[in-house]
C-alpha positions in Angstrom: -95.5 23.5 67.2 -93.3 22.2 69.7 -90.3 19.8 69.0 -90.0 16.1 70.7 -86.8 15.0 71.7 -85.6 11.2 72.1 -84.1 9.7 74.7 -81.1 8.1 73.1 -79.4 7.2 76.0 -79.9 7.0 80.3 -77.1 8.3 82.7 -73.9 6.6 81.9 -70.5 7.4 83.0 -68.7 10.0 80.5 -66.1 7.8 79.1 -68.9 4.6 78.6 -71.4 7.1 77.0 -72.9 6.4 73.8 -71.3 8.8 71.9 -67.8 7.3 71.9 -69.0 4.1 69.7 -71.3 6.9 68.0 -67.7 8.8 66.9 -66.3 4.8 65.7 -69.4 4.7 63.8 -69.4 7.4 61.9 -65.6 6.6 60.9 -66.8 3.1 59.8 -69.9 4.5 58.1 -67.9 6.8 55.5 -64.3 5.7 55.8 -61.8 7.9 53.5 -64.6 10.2 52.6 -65.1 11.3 55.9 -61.8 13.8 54.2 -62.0 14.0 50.5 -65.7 15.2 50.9 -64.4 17.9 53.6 -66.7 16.4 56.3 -63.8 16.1 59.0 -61.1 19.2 58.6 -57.5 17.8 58.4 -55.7 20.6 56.7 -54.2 22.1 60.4 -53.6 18.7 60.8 -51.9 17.0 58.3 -50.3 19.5 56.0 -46.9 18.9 54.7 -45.5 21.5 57.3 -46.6 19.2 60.3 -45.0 16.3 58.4 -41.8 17.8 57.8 -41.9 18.6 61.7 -42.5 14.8 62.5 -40.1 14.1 60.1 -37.3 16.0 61.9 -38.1 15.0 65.2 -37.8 11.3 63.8 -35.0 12.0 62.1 -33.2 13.5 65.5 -34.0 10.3 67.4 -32.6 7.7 64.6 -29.5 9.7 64.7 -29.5 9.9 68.4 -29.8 5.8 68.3 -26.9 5.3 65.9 -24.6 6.7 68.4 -25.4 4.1 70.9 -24.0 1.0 71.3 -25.6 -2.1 70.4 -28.6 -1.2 69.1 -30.0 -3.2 65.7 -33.0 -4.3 64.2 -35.8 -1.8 62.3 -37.5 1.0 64.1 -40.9 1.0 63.6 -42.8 4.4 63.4 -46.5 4.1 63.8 -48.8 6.1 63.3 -52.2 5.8 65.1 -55.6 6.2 63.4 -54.0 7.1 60.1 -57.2 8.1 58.7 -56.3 9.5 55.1 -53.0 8.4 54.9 -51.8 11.9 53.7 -49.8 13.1 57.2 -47.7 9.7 56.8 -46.8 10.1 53.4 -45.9 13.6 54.2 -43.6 12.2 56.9 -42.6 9.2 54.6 -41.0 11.5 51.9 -39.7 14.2 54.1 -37.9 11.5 56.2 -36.5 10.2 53.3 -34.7 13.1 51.9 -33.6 13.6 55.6 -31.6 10.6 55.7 -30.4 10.5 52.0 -29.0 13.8 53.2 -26.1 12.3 55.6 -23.4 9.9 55.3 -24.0 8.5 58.6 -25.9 5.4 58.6 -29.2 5.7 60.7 -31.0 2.4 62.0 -33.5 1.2 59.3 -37.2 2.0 59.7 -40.5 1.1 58.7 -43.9 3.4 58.9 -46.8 1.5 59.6 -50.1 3.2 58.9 -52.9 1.5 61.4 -56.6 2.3 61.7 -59.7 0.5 62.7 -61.2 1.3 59.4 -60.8 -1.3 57.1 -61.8 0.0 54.0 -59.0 3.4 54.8 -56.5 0.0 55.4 -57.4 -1.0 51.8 -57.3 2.2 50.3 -53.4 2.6 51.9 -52.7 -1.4 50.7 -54.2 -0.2 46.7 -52.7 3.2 46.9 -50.4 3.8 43.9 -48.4 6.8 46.1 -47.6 4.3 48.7 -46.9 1.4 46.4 -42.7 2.2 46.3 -42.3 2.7 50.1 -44.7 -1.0 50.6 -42.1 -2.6 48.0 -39.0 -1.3 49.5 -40.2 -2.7 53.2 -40.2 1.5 54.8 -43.9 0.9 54.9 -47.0 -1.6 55.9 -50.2 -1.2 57.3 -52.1 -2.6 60.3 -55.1 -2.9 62.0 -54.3 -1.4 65.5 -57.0 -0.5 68.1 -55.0 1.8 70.6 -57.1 0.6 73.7 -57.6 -3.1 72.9 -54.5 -4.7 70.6 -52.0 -6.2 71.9 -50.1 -7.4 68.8 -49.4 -5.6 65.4 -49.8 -7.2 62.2 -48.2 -6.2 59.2 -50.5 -7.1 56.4 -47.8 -6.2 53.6 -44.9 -7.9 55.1 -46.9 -10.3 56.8 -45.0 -10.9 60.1 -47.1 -10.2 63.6 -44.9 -8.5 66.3 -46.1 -9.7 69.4 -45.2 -8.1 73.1 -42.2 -7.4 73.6 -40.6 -8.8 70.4 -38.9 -5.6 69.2 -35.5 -4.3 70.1 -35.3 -0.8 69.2 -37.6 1.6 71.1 -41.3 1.5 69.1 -41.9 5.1 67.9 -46.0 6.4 67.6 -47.1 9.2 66.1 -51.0 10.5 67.7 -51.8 13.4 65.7 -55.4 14.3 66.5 -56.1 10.9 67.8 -56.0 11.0 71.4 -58.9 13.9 71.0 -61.0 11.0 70.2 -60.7 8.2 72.4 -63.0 7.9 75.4 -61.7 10.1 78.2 -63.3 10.4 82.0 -64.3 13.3 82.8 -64.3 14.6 86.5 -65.5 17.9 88.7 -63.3 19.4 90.9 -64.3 22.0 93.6 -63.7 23.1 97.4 -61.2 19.9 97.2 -63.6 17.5 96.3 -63.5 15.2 92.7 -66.9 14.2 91.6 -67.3 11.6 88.5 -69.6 13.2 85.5 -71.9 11.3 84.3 -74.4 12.3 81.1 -77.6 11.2 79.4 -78.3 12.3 76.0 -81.5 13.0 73.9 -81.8 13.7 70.4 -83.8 16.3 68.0 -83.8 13.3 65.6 -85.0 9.6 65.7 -82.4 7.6 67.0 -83.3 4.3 65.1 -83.1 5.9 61.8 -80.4 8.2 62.2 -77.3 7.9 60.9 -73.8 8.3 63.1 -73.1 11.7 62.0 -76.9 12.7 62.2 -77.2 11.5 65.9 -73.8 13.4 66.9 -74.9 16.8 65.4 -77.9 16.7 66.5 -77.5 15.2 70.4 -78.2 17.3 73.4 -76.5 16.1 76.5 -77.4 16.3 80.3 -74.6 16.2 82.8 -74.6 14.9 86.4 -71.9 15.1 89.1 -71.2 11.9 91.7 -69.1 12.5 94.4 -67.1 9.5 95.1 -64.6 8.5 97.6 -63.4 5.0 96.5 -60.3 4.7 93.9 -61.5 5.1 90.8 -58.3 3.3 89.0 -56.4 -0.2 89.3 -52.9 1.1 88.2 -52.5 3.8 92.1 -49.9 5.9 89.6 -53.4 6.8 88.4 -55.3 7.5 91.3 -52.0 9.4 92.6 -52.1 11.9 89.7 -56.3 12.2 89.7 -55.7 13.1 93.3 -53.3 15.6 93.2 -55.6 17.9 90.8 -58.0 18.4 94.3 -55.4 20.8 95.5 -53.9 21.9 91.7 -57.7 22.9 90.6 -60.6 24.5 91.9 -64.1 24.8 90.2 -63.2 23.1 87.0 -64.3 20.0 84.7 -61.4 17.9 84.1 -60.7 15.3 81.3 -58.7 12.4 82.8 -56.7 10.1 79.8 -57.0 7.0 81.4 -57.5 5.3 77.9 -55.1 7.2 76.2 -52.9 5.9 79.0 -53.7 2.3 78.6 -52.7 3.1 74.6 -49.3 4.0 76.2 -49.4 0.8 78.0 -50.1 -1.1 74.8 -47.1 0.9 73.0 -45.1 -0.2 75.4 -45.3 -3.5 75.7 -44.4 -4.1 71.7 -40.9 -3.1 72.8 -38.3 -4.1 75.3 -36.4 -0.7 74.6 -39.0 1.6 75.0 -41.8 3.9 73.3 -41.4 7.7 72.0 -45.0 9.4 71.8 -44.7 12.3 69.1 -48.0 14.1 69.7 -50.1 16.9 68.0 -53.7 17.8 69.4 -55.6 20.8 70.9 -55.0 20.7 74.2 -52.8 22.0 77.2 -49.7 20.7 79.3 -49.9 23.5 81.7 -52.0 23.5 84.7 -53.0 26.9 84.2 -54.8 26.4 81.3 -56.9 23.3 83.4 -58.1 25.7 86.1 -61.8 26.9 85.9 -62.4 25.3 83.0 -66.9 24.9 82.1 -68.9 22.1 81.3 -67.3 20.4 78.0 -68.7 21.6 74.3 -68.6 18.6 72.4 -67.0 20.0 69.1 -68.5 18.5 66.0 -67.4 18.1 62.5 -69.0 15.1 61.2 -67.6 13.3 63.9 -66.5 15.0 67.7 -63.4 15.4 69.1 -62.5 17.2 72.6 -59.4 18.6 73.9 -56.4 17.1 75.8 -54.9 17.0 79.4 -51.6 16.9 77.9 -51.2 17.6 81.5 -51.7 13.8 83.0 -49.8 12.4 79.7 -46.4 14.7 80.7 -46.9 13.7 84.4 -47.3 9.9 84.4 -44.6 10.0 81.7 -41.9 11.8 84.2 -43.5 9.5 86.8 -42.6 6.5 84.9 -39.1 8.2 85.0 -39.5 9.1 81.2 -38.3 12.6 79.4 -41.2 15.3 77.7 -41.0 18.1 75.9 -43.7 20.6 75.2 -43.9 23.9 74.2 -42.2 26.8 76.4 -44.3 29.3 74.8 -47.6 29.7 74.8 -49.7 27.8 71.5 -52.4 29.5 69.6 -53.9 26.5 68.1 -52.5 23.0 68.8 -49.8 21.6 71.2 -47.1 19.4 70.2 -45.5 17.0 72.3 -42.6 14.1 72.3 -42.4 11.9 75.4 -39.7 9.4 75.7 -40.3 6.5 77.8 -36.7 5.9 77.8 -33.8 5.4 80.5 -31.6 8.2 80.1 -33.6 10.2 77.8 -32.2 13.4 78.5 -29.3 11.9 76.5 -31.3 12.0 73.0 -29.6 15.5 72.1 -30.5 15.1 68.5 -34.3 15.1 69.5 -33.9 17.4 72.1 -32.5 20.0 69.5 -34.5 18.8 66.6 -37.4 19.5 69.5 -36.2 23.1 70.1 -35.6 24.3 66.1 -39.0 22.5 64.6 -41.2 23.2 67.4 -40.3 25.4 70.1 -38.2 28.1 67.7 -40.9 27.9 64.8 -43.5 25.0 64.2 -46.5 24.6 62.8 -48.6 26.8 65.9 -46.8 29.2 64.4 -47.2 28.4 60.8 -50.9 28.2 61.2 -50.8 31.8 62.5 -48.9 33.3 59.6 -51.1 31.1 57.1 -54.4 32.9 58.4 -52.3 36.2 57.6 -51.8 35.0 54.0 -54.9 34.0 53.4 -56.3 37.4 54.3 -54.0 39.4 52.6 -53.9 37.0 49.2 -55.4 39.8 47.4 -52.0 42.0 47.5 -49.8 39.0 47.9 -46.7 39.2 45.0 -45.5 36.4 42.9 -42.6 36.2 45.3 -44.1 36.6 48.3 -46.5 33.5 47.2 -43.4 31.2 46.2 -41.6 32.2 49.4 -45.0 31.3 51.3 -45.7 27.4 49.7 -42.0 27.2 50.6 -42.8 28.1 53.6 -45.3 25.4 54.2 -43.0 22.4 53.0 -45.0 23.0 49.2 -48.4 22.0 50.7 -50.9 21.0 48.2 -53.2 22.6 50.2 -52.0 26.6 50.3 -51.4 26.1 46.6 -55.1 25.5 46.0 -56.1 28.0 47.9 -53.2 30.5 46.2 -54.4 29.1 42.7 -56.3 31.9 42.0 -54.2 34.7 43.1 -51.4 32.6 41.0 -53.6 32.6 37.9 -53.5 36.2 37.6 -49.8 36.8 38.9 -48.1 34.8 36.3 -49.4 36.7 33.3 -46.7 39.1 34.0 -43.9 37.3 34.8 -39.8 37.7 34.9 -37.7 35.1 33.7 -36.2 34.4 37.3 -39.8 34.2 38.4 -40.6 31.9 35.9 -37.5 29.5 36.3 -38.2 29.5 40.2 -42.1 28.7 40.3 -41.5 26.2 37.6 -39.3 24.6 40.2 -42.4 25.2 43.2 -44.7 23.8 40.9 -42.5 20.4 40.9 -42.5 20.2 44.4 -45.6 20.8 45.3 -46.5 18.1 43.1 -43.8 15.8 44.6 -45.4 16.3 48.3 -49.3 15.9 47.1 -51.0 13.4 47.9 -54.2 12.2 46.2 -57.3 11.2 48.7 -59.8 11.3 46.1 -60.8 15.1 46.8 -62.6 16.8 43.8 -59.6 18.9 42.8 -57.4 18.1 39.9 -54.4 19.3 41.3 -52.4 17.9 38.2 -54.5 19.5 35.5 -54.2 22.8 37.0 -50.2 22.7 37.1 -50.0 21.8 33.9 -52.4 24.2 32.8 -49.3 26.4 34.0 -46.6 25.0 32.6 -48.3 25.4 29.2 -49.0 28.8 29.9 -45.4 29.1 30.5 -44.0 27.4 27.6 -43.2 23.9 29.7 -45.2 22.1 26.7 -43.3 18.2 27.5 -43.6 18.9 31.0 -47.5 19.8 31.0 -48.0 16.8 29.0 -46.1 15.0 32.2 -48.9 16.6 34.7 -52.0 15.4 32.6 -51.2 12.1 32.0 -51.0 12.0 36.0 -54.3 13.9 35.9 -55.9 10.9 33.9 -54.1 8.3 36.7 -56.6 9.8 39.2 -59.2 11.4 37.3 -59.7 9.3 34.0 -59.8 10.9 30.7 -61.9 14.0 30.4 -62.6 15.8 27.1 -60.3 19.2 28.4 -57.5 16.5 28.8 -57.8 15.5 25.3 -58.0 19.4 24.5 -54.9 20.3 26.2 -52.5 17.0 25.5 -53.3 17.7 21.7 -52.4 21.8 22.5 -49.1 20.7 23.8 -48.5 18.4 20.7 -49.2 21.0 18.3 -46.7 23.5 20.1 -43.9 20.8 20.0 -44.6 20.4 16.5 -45.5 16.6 16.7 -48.1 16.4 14.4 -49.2 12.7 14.5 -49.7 12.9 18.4 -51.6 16.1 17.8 -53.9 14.7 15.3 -54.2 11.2 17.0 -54.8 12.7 20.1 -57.7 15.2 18.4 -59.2 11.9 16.8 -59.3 9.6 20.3 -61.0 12.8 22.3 -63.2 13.2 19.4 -64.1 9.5 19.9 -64.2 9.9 23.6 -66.3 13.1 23.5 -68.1 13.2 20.4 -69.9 16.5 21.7 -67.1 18.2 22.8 -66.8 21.2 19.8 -63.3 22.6 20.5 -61.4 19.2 19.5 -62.9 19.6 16.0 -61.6 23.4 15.7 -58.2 22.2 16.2 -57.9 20.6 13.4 -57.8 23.7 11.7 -54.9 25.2 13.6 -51.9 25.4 10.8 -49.6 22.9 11.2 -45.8 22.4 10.0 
């Protein structure tokens, strides 16, 4: 039997293809559960070490503008295509500590989470994590297309900044974003650029298929077109496509333009200037762009590609602007912070908040040493484990995937053990947060701290279980557990007699009752 495949769409140019709208789609289509159902990976991404590493690099640059003259008025942070929202509050609550941390007064500052899904805007606006930063004004949320708006409303506060309203430099944060907005893609050989072009064809019906259907199941054709007209208005442009005919030979090469006109965008918010803080697979050196194949498009419910971090650094230092990027070489992502600032070689509190969080250890590294971990969590101690989620800034994340190993470590425990993961259990708890993934992060620590004898403190952790999760019989089970071990004897029986209500079929409620009391 042989298969037919659809035409889905004729030869267009790579950055107009069908598959960019295709990727907006299938954001649209499931919105936040595009994460919590483990569709799009985000834990490389958006773990509460990459936060902490935004957070110092932010931190560096507020510092570095309290020490210059004349400047006033809030600095906004924000972050493009927020997605889940769990990145910002990361940043949000490492940044905070930061500053509470110093007597010096630092400008004030507000994080505004933008995407072009509205239904991840409403879940930020409703979220009860994010409800303190909204009320205390160091958070809003916008709609903010990186290619097409102009303005930036902020729905909480409800003020618009138009262009060039602001006074302090406009600082974005593009982690994993420019990876998905439309890039050109050109051929380079014997000195000679052509444009790609592709068609695509699908296993699948196109008129019935969903977003994420068509994408994983699309087979592309590419074409090359010499051309010798300029392919850009802005020459900056042109000048920098051009000078990859002598840089590269026999290569495909991704050219930004759009990410560029995002830049542009950023820019014109501000009459003081933009600084990019960037995370993405990709490379800023040209070595890494030379004899590079036809482009995989990598799926994962949506696609993303890599990035010519190389284009971004040089029309930045064209522009006369200041980049850093890694001096060693990166396993897994790049991170990078381009100021388009006069004088930025002046901002010695980013540059060295640059060179400890990134270039000395960041989270390239991190990821590395996670990978060992997780292979070796069989033999891991109960100190190596605490040392490890300290490591990672207490993310959620390595503490599920440690719960196991954790489960059986802590049966046999010392008392300074106990007093210190008591104190890791806190904080991992204080950096979650909740996108409506199937864990119960919650009832599992304080399944813990009862374990340990932290009976008040459990009964803390699943009353937040039942803000996210609702009341489930084990809940019921567990609160009335914790009462009958502090003694409280009209909680315990109340609470056995409101799970029994709940849960009428739930046995183990009823047995309690025949636990001795007094």
């Amino acid at each position: 039997m042989t298969s037919h495949n659809y035409k889905v769409e004729s030869r267009k140019p790579f950055a107009e293809s069908l598959i960019w709208q295709l990727n907006r789609d299938f954001y649209q289509e499931l919105g936040i559960k595009a994460w919590s159902e483990g569709i799009v990976p985000h834990q490389l991404t958006s773990n509460s070490k990459v936060g902490k590493t935004y957070a110092e690099l932010i931190f560096g640059f507020l510092k570095d503008l309290a020490l210059k003259e004349g400047n006033s008025g809030t600095v906004y942070i924000l972050e493009l295509g927020a997605g889940h929202g769990r990145l910002a509050f990361h940043i949000i609550k490492h940044l905070e500590k930061l500053v509470d941390s110093i007597n010096t007064d630092v400008p004030d500052y507000c994080f505004v989470l933008s995407d072009i899904v509205e239904d991840n805007l409403s879940f930020f606006q409703h979220h009860p994590q994010l409800q303190k930063y909204l009320q205390n004004g160091t958070l809003d949320v916008a709609y903010f297309d990186g290619v097409e708006s102009e303005e930036l409303h902020l729905r909480h506060a409800q003020i618009t900044i138009q262009r060039k309203e602001l006074q302090q430099p406009i600082i974005a944060i593009a982690n994993y974003f420019f990876d998905s907005l439309p890039n050109d893609l050109y051929f380079i050989k014997d000195k000679e650029i052509s444009s790609c072009a592709v068609s695509i064809e699908s296993i699948i019906d196109p008129e019935s298929a969903s977003a994420t259907d068509l994408l994983t199941n699309m087979e592309m054709t590419y074409y090359n077109e010499p051309f010798s007209e300029p392919q850009y208005k802005e020459p900056i442009l042109n000048e920098i496509l051009n000078n990859y005919r002598d840089l590269l030979s026999d290569s495909y090469l991704f050219f930004p333009e759009k990410s560029i006109q995002c830049l542009l965008n950023l820019k014109e918010l501000s009459n003081a200037g933009l600084v990019l803080l960037t995370m993405d697979k990709g490379y800023h050196e040209l070595k890494n762009l030379s004899n590079r194949k036809k482009p995989d498009i990598i799926t994962h419910g949506s696609f993303s590609l890599w990035v010519n971090f190389h284009a971004l650094d040089t029309y930045c230092k064209k522009q006369g602007g200041t980049t850093f990027f890694p001096s060693f070489s990166n396993f897994h992502l790049e991170i990078g912070c381009l100021m388009f600032l006069p004088e930025g070689e002046t901002y010695l509190n980013t540059h060295a908040a640059y060179q400890e969080f990134v270039n000395n250890f960041g989270p390239d590294d991190f990821n590395s040493i996670k990978q060992l971990a997780y292979f070796n969590v069989s033999r891991i101690t109960l100190q190596e484990l605490i040392a490890f989620l300290r490591l990672s800034s207490y993310d959620s994340t390595i503490f599920i995937n440690f719960l196991p190993r954790l489960k059986q470590l802590y049966q046999s425990i010392t008392h300074s053990e106990h007093e210190r993961l008591v104190q890791t259990l806190h904080q991992v708890w204080d950096i979650y947060f909740h996108i409506n993934e199937p864990i119960d992060i919650a009832y599992e620590i304080g399944g813990i701290l009862y374990d340990l004898g932290h009976y008040t403190e459990a009964l803390d952790f699943f009353q937040y279980s039942v803000q996210f999760f609702d009341y489930k019989a084990d809940i019921y089970y567990n609160q009335a557990l914790c009462y009958y071990q502090l003694r409280q004897d009209k909680l315990f029986l109340q609470t056995i007699n409101e799970g029994q209500k709940s849960f009428p079929d739930y046995e183990p409620l009823g047995k309690l009752k025949d636990l001795e009391m007094g």
